[in-house]
C-alpha positions in Angstrom: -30.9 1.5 5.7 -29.9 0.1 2.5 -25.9 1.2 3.0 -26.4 -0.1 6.3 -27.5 -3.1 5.6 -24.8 -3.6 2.8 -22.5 -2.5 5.0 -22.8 -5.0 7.8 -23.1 -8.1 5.4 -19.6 -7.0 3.6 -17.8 -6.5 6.8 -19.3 -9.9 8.5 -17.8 -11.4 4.6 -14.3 -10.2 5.7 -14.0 -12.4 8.6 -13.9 -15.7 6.7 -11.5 -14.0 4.5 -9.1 -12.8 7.4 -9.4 -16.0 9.0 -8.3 -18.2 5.8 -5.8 -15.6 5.5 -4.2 -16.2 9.1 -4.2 -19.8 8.8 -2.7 -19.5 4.8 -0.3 -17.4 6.5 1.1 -19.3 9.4 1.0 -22.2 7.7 3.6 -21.1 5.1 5.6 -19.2 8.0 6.0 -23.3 10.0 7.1 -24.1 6.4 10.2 -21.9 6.2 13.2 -23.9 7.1 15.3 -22.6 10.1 14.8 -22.8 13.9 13.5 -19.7 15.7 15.3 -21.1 18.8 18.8 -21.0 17.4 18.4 -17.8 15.4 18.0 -16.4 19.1 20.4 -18.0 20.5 22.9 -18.6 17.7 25.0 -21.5 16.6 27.0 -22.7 19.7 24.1 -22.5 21.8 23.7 -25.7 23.7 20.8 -28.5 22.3 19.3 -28.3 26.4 19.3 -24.2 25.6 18.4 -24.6 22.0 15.4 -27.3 23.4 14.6 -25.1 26.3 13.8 -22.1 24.5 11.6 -23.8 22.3 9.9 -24.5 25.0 9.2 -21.3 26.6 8.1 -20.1 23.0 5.8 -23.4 22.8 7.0 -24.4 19.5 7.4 -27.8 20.6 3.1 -28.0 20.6 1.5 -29.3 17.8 0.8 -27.0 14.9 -3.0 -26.4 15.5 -2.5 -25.9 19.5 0.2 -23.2 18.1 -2.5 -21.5 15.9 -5.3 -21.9 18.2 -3.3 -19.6 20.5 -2.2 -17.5 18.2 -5.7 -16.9 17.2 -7.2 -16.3 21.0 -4.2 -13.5 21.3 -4.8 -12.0 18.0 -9.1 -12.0 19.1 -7.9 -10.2 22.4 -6.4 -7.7 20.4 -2.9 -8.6 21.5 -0.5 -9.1 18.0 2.2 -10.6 20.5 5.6 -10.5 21.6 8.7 -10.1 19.3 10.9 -13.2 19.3 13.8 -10.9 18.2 13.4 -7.8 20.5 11.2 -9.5 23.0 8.6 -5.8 22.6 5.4 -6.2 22.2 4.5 -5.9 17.9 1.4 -4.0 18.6 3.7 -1.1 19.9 6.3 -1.9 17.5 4.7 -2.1 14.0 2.8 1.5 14.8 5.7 3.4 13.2 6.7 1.3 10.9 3.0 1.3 9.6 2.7 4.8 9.5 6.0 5.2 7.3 4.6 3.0 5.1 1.3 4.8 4.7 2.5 8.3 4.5 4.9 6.4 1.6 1.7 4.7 -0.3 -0.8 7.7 0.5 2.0 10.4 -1.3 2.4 7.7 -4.3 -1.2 7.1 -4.9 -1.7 10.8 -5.2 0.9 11.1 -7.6 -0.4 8.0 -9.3 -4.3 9.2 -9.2 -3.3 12.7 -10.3 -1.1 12.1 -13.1 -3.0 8.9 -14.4 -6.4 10.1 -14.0 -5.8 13.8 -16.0 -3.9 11.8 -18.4 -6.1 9.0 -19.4 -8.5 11.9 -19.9 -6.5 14.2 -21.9 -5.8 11.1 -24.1 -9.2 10.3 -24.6 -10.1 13.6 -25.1 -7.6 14.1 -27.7 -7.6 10.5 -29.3 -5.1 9.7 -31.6 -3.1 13.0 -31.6 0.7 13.6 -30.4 -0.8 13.7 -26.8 -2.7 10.5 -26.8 0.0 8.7 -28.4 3.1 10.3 -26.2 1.1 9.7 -22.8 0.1 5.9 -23.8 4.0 5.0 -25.0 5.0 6.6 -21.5 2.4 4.6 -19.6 3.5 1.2 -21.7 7.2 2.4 -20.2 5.9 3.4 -17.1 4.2 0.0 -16.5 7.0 -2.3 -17.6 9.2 -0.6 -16.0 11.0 -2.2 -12.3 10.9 -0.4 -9.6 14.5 -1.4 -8.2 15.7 -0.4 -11.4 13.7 3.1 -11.4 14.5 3.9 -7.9 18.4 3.3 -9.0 18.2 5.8 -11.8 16.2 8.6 -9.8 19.1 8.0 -6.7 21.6 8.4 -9.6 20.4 11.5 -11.2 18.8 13.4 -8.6 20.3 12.5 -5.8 23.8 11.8 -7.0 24.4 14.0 -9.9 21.6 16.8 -9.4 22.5 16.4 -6.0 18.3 18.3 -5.9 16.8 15.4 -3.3 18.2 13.2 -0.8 19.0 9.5 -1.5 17.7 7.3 1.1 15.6 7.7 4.7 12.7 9.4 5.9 13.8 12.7 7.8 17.4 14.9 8.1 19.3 13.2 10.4 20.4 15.8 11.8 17.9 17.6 12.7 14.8 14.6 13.2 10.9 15.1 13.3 9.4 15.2 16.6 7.1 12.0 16.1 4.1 12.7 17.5 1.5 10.7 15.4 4.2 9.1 13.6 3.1 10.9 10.3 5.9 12.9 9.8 3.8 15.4 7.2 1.4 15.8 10.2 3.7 16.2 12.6 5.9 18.6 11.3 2.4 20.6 10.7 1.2 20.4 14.0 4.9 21.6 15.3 4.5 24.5 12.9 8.1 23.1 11.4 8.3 24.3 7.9 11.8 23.5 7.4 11.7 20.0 8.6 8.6 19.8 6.6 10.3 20.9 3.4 12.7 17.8 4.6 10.1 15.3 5.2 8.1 15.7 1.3 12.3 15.8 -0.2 12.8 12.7 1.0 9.4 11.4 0.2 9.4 12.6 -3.7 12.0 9.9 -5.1 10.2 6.7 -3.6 6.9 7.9 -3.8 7.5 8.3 -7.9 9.2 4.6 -7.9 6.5 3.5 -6.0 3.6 5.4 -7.5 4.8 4.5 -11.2 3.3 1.2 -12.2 -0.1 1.9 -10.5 0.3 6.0 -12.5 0.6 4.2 -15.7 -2.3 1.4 -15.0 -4.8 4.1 -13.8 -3.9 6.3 -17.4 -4.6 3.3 -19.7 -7.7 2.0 -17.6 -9.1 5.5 -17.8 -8.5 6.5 -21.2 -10.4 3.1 -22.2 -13.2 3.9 -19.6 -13.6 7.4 -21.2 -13.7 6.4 -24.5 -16.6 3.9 -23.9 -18.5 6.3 -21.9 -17.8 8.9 -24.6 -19.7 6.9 -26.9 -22.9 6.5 -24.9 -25.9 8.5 -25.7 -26.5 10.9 -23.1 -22.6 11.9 -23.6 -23.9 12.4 -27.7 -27.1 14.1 -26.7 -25.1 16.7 -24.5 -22.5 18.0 -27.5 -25.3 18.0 -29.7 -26.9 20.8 -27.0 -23.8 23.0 -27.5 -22.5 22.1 -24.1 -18.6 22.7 -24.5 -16.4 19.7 -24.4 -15.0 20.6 -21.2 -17.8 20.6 -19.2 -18.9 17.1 -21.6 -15.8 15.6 -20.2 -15.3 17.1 -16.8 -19.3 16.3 -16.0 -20.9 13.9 -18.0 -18.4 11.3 -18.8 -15.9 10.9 -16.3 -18.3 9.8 -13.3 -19.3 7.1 -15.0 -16.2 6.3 -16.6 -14.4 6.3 -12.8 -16.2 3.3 -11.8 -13.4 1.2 -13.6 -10.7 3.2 -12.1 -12.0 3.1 -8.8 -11.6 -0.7 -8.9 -8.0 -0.5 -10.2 -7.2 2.5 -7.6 -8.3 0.4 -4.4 -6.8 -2.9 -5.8 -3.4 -0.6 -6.7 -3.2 0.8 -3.1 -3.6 -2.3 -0.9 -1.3 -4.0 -3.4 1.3 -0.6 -2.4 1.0 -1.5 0.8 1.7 -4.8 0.9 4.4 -4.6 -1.8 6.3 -1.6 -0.8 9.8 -3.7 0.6 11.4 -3.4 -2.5 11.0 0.7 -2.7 11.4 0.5 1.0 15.0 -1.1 1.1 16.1 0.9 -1.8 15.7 4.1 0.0 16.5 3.3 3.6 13.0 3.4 4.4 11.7 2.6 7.6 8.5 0.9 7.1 6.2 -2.3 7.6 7.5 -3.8 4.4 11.3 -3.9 5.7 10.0 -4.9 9.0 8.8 -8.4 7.7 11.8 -8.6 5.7 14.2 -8.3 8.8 11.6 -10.9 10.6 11.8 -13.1 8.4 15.8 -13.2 8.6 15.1 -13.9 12.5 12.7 -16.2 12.0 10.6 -14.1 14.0 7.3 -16.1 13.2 4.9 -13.8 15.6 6.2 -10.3 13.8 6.0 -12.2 10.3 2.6 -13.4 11.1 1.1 -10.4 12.8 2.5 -7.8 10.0 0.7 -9.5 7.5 -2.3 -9.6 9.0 -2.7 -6.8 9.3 -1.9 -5.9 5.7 -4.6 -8.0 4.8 -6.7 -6.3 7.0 -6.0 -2.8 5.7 -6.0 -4.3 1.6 -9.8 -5.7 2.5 -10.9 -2.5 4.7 -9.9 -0.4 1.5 -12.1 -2.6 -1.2 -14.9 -2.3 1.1 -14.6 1.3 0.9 -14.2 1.3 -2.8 -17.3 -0.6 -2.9 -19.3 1.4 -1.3 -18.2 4.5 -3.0 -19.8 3.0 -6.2 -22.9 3.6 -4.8 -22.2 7.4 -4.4 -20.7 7.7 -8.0 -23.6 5.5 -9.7 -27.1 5.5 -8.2 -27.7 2.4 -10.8 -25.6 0.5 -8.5 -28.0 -1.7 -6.4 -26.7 -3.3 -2.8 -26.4 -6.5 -3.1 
């Protein structure tokens, strides 16, 4: 009942959060210059055409009528119509979503994996080669751009190694069936091991440059959580048993030293999410982030408005689940 309890008070806490959210949002989105009407229509559009449209659209209301609709059509579950494409965005943002959560979901392994062993190892081994050699590679690892990363990895192994594709999602020329839009899953269900093969090519070289910064925060936030739970007493009064330093690492000290990481994990993969453009347009890469990015060439404020949302909504769904997975990993934890 506890959980339950818990549960219900930190999801009814997330709709003051999404609703300053929507309102930060579309208030920034009225401040862009430029005039939906004319993106549409273009430049020797007429002013009756250009004044018409705007019209239709009901940008001519006043700002709060604008957002009080918007908000009745978002409540109805209804994210709008594209000013662009004139397709409805809850139909339209489904695969571009899903490209970008098959993208963060294959980074953030990568970035769990690797940082999590590593920040162990290093704590483990303090101050030898290892420790010192993994912590200089997560100081590069973290300062290091992605738009400059993802250049190199294109350059050597796409370009020179010629080992994995450059840019896009899937072989052209022989495309996934989309049937959940998760081409991993897909190709799976389909039984299509070849195209499968395809599909994790062409998601190894953005799913590194994407999963680098967070692989490199995870490392150092770990190592410094192990060493402080290393030190605790219980962690003392196990060696001194003769319990091997494996199972002192592996079972004693790293659930409580994941609390920490957690944190940085959930915080790391809403941030993906929402920051994935920049990986996205270096690799041809068909999701949400690129989406926002061609909507806000348009203008299109309902796309713009409507893809962040729900961005936001995914970032605070996932801190609510890291949460409540304290609980799990440290009874201490009280619900609050």
């Amino acid at each position: 009942m506890a959980l339950l309890s818990y549960s219900i008070r930190r999801i009814l806490m997330l709709i003051p959060v999404l609703l300053g959210m929507s309102i930060v949002v579309f208030s920034i989105i009225r401040a862009i210059p430029g005039d939906p009407a004319l993106t549409i229509l273009g430049e020797k559009a007429s002013p009756k055409a250009i004044e018409d449209l705007r019209e239709v659209l009901g940008l001519n209301n006043p700002w709060y009528v604008q957002y009080f609709d918007y908000l009745k059509q978002i409540l109805s579950g209804d994210l709008g119509v594209s000013l662009h494409s004139g397709a409805s965005i809850t139909q339209e943002i489904g695969p571009y979503l899903a490209a970008t959560t098959e993208l963060t979901i294959v980074s953030m392994l990568f970035a769990v994996i690797i940082g999590v062993n590593a920040g162990i190892l290093s704590a483990w081994k303090q101050n030898s080669w290892f420790d010192y050699s993994a912590m200089l590679i997560a100081l590069i690892g973290v300062s290091m751009p992605i738009f400059w990363l993802g250049l190199m990895e294109q350059w050597f192994f796409a370009q020179e190694l010629k080992w994995l594709p450059s840019v896009g999602r899937d072989n052209s020329r022989n495309p996934v069936e989309a049937i959940t839009q998760f081409y991993i899953l897909d190709t799976l269900l389909a039984g299509q091991w070849d195209q499968l093969w395809e599909v994790i090519k062409h998601l190894i070289l953005p799913g590194v440059a994407l999963g680098t910064i967070p692989m490199a925060i995870i490392a150092r936030i770990t190592r410094s959580s192990m060493l402080e739970v290393m030190r605790a007493d219980y962690v003392r009064t196990a060696r001194a048993k003769g319990m091997a330093q494996f199972w002192v690492v592996y079972k004693h000290a790293l659930k409580n030293a994941m609390i920490p990481v957690l944190t940085v994990i959930g915080l790391q993969t809403g941030l993906l999410l929402g920051g994935a453009v920049l990986t996205e347009t270096i690799f041809g890469w068909p999701g949400v982030g690129r989406y926002i990015f061609t909507a806000i060439g348009n203008r299109d404020y309902p796309v713009i408005q409507s893809g962040i949302l729900v961005i936001a909504t995914i970032f605070v769904l996932i801190n609510l689940l890291v949460d409540l997975l304290y609980a799990f990993i440290d009874p201490r934890i009280k619900y609050r």
